[in-house]
C-alpha positions in Angstrom: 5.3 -15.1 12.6 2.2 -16.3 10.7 2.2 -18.0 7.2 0.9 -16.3 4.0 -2.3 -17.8 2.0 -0.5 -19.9 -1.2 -2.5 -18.0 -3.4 -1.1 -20.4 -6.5 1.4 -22.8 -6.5 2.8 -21.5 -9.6 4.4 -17.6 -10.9 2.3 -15.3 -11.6 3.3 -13.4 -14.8 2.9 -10.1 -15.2 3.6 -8.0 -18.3 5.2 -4.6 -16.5 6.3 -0.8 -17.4 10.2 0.6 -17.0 9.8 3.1 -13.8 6.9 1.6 -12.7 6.3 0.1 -9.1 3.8 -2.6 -8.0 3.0 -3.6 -4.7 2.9 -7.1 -4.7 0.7 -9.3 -1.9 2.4 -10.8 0.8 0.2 -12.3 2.7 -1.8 -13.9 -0.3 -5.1 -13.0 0.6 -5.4 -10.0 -2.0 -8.5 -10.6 -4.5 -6.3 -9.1 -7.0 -3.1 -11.4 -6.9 -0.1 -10.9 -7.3 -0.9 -7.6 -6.1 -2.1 -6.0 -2.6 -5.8 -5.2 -2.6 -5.8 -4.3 1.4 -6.4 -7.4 2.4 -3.6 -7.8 4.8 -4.7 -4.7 6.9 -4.7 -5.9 10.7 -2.1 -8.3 10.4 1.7 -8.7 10.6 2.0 -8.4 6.1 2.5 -5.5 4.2 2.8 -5.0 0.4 5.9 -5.2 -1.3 6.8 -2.6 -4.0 8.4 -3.9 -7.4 10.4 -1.5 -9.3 10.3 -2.1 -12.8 13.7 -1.5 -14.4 12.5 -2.7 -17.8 9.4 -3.4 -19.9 8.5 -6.8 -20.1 7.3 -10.0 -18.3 8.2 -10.4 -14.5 7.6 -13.7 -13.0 5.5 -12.5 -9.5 5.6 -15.2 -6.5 2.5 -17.2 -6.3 3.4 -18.8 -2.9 4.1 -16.3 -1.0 7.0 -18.1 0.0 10.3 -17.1 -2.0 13.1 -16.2 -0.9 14.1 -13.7 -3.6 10.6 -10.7 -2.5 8.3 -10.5 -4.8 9.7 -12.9 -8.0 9.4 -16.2 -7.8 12.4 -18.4 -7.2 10.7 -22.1 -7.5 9.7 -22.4 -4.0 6.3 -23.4 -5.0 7.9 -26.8 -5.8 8.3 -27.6 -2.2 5.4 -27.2 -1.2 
């Protein structure tokens, strides 16, 4: 399996909508992080989609390399 693009080594926060989904960038490529722009087409990625059960901030992975999808769990650190 390839590795995603570290887009940033740090969350991305996103202020986001109850009921609404985003498709967050996988392979870190997307000119419009954290979110899928296409860019992944041709390769192994694929978006993510991000339920929103709340309005408020979400903490979106800047690494590409959590554990926990599409919200950051500190792996940034490691790397």
């Amino acid at each position: 399996m390839s590795q995603p693009v570290i887009a940033q080594k740090s969350p991305i926060l996103v202020p986001v909508e109850a009921g609404k989904t985003y498709y967050w960038c996988s392979c870190g490529k997307s000119a419009s992080q954290p979110f899928c722009d296409g860019a992944h087409k041709g390769s192994e990625f694929a978006p993510v989609p991000y339920k929103a059960e709340k309005d408020g901030t979400v903490a979106f992975c800047g690494c590409k390399h959590s554990k926990n999808g599409a919200l950051c769990d500190g792996a940034h650190k490691a790397l």
